[in-house]
Backbone as JSON, one array per atom type, in Angstrom:
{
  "sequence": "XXXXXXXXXXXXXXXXXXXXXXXXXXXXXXXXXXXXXXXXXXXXXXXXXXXXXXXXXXXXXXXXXXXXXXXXXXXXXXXXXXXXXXXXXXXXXXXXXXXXXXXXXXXXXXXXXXXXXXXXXXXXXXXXXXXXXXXXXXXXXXXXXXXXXXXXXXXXXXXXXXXXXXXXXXXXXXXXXXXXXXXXXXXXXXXXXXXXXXXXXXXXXXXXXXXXXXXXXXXXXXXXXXXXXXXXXXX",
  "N": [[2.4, 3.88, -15.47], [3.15, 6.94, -16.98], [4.6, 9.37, -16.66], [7.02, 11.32, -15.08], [8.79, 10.35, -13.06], [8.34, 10.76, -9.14], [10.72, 12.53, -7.34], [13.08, 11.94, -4.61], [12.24, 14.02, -3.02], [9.59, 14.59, -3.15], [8.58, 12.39, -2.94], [9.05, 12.12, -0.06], [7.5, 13.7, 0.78], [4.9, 12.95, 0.66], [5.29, 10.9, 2.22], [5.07, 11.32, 4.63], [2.49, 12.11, 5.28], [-0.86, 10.1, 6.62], [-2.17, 7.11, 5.34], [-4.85, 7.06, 5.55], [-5.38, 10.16, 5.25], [-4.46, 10.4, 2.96], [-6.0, 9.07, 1.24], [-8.33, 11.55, 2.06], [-7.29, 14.03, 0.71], [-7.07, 13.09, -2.15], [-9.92, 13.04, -2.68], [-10.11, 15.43, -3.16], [-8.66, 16.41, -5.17], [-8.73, 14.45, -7.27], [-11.33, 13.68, -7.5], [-13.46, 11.82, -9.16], [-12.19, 8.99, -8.25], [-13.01, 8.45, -5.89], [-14.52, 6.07, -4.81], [-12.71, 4.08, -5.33], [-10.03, 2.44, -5.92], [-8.32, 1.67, -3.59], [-7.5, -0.15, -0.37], [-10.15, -2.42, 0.85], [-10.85, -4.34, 2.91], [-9.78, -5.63, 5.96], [-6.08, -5.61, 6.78], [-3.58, -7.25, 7.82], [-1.34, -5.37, 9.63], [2.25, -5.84, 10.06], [4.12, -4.23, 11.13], [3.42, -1.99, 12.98], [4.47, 0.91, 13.72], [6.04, 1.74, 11.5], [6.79, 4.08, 9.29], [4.51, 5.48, 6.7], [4.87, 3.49, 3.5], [5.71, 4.5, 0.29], [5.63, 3.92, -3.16], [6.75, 2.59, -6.17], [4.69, -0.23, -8.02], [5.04, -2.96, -8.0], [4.23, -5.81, -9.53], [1.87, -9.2, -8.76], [1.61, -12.5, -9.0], [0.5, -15.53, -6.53], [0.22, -18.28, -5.34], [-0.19, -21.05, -2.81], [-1.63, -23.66, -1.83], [-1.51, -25.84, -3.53], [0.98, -27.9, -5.23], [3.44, -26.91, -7.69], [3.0, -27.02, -11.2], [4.69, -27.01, -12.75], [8.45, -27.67, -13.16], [11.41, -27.71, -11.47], [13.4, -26.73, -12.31], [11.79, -24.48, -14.31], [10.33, -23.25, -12.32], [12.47, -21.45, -11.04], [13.72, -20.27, -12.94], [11.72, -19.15, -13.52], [11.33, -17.91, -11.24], [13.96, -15.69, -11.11], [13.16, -14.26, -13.13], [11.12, -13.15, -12.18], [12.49, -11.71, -10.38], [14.29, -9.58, -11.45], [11.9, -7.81, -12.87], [11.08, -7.02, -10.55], [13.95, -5.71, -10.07], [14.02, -3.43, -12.36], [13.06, -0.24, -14.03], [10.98, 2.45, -12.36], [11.61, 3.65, -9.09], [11.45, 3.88, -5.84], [10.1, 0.53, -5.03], [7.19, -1.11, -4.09], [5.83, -3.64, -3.46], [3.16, -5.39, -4.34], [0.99, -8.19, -3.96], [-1.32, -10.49, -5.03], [-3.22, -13.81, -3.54], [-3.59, -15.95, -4.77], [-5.23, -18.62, -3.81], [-7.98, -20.53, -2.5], [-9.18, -20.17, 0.5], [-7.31, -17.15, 0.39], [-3.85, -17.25, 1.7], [-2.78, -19.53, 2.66], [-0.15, -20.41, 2.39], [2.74, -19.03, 3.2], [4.49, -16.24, 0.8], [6.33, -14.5, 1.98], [8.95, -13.75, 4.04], [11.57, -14.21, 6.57], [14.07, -14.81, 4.34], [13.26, -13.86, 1.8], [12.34, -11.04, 2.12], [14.24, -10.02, 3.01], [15.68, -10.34, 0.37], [14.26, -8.9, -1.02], [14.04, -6.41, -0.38], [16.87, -5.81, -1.01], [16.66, -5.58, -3.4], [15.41, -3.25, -3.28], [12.33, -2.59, -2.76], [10.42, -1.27, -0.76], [8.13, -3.0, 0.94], [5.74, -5.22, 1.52], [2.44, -5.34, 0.08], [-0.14, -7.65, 0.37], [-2.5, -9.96, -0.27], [-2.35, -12.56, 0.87], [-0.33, -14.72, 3.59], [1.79, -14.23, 5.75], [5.05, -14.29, 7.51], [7.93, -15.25, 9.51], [8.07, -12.95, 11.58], [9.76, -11.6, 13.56], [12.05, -11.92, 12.37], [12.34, -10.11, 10.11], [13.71, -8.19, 7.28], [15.0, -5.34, 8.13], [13.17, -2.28, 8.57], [11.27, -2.82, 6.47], [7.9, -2.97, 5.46], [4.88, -5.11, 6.14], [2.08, -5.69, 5.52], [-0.32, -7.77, 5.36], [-2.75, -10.32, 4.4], [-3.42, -12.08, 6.35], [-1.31, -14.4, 9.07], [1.13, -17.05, 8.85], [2.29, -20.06, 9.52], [3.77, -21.67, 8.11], [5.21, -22.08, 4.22], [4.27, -24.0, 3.03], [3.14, -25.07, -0.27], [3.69, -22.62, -1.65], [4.5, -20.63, -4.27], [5.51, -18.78, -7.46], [2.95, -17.61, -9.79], [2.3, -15.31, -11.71], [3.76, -12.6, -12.64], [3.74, -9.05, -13.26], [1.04, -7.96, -13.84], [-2.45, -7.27, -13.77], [-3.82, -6.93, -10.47], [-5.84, -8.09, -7.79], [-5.98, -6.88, -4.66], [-7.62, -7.28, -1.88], [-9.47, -5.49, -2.69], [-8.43, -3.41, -4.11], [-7.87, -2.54, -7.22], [-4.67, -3.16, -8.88], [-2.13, -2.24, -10.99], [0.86, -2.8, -13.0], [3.48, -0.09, -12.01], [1.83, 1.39, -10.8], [1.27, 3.9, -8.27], [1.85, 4.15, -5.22], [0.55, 4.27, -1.87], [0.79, 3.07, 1.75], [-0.06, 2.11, 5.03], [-0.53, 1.52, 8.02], [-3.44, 1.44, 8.2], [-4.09, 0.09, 5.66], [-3.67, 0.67, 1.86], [-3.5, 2.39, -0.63], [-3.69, 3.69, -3.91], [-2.23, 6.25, -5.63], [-3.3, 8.14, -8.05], [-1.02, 9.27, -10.55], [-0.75, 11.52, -12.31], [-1.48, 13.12, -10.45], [-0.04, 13.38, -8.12], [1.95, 14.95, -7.25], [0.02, 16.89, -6.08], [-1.46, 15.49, -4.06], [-0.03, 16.46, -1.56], [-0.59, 19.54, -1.0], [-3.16, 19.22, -1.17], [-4.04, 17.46, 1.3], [-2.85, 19.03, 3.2], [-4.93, 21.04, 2.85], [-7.02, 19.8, 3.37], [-6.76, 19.05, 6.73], [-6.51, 21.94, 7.31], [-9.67, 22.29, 7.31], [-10.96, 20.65, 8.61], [-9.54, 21.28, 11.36], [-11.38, 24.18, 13.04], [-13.68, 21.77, 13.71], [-12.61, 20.21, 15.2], [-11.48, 21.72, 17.21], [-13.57, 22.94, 18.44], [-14.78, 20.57, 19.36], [-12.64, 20.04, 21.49], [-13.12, 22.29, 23.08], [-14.17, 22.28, 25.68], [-16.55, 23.28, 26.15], [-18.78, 22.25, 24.17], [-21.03, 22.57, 21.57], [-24.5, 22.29, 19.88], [-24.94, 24.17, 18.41], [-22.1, 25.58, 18.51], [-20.87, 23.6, 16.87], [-22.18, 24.02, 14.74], [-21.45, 26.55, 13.69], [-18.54, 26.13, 13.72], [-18.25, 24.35, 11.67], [-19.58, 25.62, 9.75], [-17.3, 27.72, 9.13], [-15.24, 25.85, 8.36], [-15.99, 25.07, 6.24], [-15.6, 27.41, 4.63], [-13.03, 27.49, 4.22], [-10.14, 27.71, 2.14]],
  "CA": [[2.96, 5.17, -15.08], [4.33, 7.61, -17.91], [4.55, 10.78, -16.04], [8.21, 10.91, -15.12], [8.89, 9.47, -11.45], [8.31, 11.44, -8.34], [11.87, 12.76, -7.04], [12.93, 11.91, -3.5], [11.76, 14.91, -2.12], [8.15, 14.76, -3.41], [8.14, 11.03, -2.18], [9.0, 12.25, 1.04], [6.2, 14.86, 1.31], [3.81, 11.85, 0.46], [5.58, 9.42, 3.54], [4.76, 12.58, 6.14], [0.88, 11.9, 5.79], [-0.65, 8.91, 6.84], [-3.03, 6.72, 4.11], [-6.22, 7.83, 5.26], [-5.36, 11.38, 4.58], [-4.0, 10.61, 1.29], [-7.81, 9.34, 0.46], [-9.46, 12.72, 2.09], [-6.72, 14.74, -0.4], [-7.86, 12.57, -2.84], [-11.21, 13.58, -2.8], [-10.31, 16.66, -3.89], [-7.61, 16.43, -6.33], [-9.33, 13.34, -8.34], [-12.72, 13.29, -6.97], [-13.3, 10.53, -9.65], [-11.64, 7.88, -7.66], [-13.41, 8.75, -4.36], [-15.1, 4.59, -3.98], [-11.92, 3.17, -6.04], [-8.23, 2.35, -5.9], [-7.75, 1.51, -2.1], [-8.16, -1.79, -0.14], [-11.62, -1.64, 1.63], [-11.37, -5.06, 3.83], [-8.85, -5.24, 6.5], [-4.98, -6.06, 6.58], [-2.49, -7.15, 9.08], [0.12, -4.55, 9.52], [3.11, -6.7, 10.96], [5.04, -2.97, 12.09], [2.48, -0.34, 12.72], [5.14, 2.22, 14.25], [6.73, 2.42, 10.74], [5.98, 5.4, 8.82], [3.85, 5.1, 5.52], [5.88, 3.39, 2.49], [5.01, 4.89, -1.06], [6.31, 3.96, -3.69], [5.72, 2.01, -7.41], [4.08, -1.09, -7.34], [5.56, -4.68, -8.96], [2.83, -6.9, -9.18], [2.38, -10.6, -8.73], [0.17, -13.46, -8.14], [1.36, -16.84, -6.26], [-0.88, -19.22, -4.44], [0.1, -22.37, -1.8], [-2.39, -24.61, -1.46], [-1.19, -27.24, -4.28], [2.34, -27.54, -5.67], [3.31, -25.71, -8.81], [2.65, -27.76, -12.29], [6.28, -26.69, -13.66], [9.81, -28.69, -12.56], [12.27, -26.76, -10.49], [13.91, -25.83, -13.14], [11.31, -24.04, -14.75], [10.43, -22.08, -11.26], [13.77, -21.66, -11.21], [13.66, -19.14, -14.32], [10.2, -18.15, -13.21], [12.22, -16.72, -9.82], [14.6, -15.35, -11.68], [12.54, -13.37, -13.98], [10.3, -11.85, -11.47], [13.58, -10.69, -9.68], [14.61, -8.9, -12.86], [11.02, -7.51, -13.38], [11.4, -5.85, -9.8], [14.29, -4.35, -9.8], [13.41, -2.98, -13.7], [12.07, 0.77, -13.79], [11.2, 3.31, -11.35], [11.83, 3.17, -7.83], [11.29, 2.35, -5.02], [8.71, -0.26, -5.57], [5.85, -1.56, -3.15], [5.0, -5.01, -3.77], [1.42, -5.59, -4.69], [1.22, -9.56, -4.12], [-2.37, -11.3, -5.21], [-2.72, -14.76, -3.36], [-5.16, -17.05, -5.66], [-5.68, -19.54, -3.52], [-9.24, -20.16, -1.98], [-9.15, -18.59, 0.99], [-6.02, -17.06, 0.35], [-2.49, -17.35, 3.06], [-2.69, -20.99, 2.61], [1.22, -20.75, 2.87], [3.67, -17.79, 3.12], [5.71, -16.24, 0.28], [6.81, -13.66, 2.6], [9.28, -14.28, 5.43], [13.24, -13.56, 6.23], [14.46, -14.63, 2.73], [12.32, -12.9, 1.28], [11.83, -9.78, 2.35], [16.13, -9.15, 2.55], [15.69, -10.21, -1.53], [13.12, -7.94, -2.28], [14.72, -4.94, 0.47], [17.85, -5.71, -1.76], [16.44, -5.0, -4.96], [14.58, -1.99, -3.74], [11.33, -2.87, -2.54], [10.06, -0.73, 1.01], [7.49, -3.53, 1.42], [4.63, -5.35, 0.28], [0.82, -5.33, 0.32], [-0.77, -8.49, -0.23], [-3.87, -10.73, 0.3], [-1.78, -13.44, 1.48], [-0.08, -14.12, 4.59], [3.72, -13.53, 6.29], [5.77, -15.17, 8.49], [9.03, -14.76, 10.72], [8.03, -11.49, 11.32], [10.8, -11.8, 14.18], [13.23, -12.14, 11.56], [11.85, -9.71, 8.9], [15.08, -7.37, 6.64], [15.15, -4.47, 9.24], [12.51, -1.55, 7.83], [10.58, -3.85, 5.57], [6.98, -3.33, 5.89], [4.41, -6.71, 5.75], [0.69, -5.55, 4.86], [-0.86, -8.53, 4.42], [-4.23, -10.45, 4.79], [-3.08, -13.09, 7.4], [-0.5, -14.43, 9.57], [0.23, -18.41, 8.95], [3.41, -20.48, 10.12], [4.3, -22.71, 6.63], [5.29, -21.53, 2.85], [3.4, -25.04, 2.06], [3.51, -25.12, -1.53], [4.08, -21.44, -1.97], [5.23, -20.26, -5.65], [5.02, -17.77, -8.38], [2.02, -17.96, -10.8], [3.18, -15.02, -13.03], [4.25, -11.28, -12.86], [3.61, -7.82, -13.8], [-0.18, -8.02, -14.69], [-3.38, -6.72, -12.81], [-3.71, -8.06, -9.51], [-6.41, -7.23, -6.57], [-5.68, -6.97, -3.18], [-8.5, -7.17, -0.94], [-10.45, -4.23, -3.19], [-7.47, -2.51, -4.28], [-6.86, -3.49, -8.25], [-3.58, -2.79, -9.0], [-1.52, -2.64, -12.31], [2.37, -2.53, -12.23], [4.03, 1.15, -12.19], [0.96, 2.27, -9.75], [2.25, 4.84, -7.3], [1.04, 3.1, -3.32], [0.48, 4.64, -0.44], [0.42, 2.12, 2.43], [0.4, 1.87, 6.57], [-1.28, 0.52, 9.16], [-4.7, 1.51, 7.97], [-4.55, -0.24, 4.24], [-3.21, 1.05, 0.64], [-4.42, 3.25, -1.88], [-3.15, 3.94, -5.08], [-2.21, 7.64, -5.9], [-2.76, 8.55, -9.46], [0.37, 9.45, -11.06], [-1.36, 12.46, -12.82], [-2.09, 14.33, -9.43], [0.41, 12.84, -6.98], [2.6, 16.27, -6.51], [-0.83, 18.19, -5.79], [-1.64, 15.32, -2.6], [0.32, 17.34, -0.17], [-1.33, 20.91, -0.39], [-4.71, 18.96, -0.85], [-3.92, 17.05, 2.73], [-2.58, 20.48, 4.37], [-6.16, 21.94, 2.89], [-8.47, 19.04, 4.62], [-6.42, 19.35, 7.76], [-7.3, 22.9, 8.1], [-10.97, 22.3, 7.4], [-10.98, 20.12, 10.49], [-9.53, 22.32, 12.97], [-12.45, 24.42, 13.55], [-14.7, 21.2, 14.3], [-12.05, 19.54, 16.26], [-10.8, 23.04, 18.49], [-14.49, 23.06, 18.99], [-15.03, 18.99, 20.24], [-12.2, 19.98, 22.19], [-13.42, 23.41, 23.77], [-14.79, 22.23, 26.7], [-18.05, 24.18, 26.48], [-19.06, 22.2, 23.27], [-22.87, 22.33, 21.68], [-24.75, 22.04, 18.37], [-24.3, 25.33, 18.05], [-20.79, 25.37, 18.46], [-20.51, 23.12, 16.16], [-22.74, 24.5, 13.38], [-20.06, 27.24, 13.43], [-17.22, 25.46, 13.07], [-18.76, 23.62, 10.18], [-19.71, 27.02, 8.58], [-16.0, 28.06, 9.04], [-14.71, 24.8, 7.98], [-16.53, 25.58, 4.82], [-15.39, 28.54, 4.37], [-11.56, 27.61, 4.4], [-9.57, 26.98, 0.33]],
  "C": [[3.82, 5.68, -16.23], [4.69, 8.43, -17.89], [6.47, 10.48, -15.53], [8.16, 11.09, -13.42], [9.24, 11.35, -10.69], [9.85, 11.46, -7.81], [11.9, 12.21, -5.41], [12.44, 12.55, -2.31], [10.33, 14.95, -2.01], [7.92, 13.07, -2.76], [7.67, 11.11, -0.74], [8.05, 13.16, 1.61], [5.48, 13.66, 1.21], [4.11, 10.77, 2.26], [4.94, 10.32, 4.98], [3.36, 11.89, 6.44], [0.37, 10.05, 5.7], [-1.66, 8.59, 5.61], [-4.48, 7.49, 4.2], [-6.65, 9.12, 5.0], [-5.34, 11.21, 3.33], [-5.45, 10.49, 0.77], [-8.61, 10.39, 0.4], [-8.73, 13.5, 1.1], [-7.19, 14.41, -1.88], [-9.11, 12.73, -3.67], [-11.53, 14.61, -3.2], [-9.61, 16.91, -5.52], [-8.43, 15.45, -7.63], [-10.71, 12.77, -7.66], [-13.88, 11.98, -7.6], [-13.29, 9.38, -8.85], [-11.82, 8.11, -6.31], [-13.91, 7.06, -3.69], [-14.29, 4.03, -5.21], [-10.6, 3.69, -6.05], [-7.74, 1.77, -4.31], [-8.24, 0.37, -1.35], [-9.26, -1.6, 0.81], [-11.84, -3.33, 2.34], [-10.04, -5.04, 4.68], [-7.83, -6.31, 6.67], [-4.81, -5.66, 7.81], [-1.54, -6.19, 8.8], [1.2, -5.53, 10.45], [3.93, -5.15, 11.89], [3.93, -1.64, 11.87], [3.18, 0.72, 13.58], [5.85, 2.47, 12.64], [5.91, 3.18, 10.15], [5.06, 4.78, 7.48], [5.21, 4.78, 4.31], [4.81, 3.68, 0.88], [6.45, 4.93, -1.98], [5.6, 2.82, -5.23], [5.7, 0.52, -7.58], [4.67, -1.83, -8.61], [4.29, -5.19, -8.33], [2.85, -8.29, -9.34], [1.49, -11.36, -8.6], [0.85, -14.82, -7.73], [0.02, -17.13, -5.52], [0.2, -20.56, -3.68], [-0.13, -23.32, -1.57], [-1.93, -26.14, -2.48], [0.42, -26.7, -4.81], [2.48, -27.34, -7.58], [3.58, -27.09, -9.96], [4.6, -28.26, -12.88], [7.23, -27.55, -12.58], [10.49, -27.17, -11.51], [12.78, -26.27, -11.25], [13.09, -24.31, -13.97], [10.63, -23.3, -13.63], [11.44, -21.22, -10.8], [14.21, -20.16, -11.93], [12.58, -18.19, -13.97], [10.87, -17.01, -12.54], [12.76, -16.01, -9.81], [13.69, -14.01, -12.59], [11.59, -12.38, -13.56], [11.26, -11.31, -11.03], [13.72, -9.25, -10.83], [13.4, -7.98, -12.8], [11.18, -6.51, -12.08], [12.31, -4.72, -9.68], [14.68, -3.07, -11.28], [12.52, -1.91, -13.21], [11.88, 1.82, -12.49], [10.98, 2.64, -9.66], [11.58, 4.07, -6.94], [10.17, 2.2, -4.95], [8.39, -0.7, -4.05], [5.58, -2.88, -3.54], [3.69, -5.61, -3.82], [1.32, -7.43, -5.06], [-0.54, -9.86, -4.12], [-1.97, -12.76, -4.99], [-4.06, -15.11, -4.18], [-5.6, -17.99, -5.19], [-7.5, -19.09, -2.67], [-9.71, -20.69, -0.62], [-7.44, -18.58, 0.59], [-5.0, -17.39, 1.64], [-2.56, -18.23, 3.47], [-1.09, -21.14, 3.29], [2.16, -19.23, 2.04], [4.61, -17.6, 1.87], [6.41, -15.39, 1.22], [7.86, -14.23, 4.27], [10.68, -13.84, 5.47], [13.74, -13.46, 5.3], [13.82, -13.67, 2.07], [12.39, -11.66, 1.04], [13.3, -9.25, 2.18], [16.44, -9.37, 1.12], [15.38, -8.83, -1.71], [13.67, -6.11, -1.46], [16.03, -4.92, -0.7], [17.45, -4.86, -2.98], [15.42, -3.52, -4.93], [12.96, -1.49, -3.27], [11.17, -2.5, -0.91], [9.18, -1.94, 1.46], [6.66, -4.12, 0.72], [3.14, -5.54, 1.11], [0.4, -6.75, -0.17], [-1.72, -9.14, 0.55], [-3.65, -12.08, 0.7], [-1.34, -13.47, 2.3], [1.41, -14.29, 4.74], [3.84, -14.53, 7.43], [7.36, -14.91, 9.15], [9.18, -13.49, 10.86], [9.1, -11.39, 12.63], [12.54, -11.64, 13.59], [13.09, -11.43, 9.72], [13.63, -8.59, 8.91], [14.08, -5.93, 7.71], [14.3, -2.99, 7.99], [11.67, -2.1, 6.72], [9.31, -4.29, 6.18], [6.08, -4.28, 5.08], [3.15, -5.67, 5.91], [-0.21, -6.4, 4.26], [-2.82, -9.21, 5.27], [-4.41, -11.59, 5.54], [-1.5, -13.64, 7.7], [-0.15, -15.98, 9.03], [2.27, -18.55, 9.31], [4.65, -21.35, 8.85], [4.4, -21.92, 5.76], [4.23, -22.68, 2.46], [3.85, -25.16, 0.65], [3.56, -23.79, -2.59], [4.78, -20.89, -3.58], [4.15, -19.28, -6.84], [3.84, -18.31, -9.44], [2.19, -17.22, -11.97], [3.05, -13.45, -12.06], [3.97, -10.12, -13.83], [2.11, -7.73, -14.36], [-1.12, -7.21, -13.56], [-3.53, -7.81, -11.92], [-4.94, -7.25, -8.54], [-6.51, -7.81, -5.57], [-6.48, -6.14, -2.83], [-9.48, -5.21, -1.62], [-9.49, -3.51, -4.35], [-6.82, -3.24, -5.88], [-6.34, -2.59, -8.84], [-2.93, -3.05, -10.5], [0.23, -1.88, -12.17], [2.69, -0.94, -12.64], [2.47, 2.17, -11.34], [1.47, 2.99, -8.66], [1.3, 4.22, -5.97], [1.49, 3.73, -2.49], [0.31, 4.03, 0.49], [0.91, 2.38, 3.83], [-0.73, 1.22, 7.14], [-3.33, 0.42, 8.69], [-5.01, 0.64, 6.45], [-3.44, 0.36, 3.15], [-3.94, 1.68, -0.21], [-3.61, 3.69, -3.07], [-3.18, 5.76, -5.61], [-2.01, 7.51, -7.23], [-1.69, 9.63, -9.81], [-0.01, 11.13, -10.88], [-1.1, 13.72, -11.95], [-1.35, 14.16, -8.22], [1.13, 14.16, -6.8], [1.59, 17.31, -6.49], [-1.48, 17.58, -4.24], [-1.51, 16.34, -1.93], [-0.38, 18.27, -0.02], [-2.59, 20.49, -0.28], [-4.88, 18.55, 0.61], [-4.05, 17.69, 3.5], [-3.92, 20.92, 4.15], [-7.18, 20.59, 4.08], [-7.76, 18.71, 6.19], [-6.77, 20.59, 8.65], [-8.78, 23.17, 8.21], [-11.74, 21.48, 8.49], [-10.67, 20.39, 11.14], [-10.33, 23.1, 13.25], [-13.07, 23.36, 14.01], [-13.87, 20.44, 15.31], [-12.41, 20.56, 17.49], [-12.41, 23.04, 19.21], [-14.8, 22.18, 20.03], [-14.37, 19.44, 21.59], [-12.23, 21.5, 23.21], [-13.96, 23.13, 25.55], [-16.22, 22.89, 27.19], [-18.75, 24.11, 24.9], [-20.66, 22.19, 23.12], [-22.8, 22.31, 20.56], [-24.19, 22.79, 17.9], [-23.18, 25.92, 17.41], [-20.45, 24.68, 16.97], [-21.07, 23.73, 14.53], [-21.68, 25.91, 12.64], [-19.22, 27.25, 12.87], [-17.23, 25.13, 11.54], [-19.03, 25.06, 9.25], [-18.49, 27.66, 8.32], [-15.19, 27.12, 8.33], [-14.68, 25.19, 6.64], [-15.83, 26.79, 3.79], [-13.93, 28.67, 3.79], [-11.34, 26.61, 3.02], [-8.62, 27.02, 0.31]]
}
């Protein structure tokens, strides 16, 4: 990202709409990236009443399944240095976590600690292909997006920071702008992110003709071929 950071107000036009709009806006604005940037198998949402979190993406990769090569000391520094790396740069970040193990969510990085760290330093939430845990006891507004539930950390630890990572379709590189809720994540290019909104408001009104129609009560092909010709019609 070298475009200079979206302000709070333009963030907050982005949090209004939900993800799967942001993709149909998308489609217009950067028609390019119509079958790329967004996760295309499906994630747990742990809070699907919170709103969408967008914001710029720290990236990561950790795995569980075996315990980490390095001493404690030398995770130690690791831990340390990803902290640093998050709360470094524009804000507020999204957490884009790649688990490497095979299948991934062997064992949780995510869980109470956790999540009141990474809420500390800034972080609305994270996306990852790993899984979560005391969601009972998650930092209050701190959404989990991940690709299973499991009960252990196991042998849980950092592998490294700030690089390309992909989650469940979705490959990510740090300072990516993320759109994320209950439906998935998608990556808004920088470039075109304060033209989303009016693109959203436009494919909103190009679906009220075929909806008002569905919902006419005296619907037919007809009807519908209408709509669709009106739909069309609307820039």
């Amino acid at each position: 990202m070298t475009d200079t950071p979206l302000n709070e107000q333009e963030l907050s036009r982005l949090r209004e709409i939900d993800t799967p709009t942001i993709c149909n806006a998308l489609e217009i604005v950067s028609p390019e990236r119509r079958a790329v940037g967004f996760t295309v198998s499906h994630l747990h949402c742990a809070f699907p009443d919170l709103p969408p979190i967008v914001g710029y993406a720290r990236t990561a990769r950790v795995r569980a399944a075996a315990s980490p090569l390095a001493g404690n000391q030398d995770q130690t520094a690791a831990r340390l240095a990803y902290y640093r790396y998050i709360e470094a740069g524009a804000g507020p970040t999204v957490m884009v976590i790649e688990d490497i193990d095979t299948p991934p969510g062997f064992g949780s990085w995510w869980g109470e600690v956790h999540s009141n760290v990474h809420k500390a330093l800034g972080a609305l939430g994270v996306v990852t292909s790993g899984s979560v845990r005391d969601l009972d006891m998650i930092a209050e507004g701190f959404q989990l997006i991940s690709g299973s539930v499991s009960p252990s950390h196991a042998w849980v630890h950092l592998v490294d920071c700030g690089g390309e990572v992909n989650v469940h379709g979705m490959v990510t590189r740090s300072g990516d702008l993320i759109h994320a809720d209950r439906h998935g994540a998608v990556i808004i290019p920088h470039d075109v992110a304060r033209q989303v909104p009016e693109a959203a408001a436009l494919c909103m009104r190009r679906e009220k003709p075929i909806l008002d129609a569905c919902k006419s009560g005296s619907f037919s092909v007809d009807m519908i071929e209408k709509a669709m010709a009106e739909a069309g019609e609307i820039h």
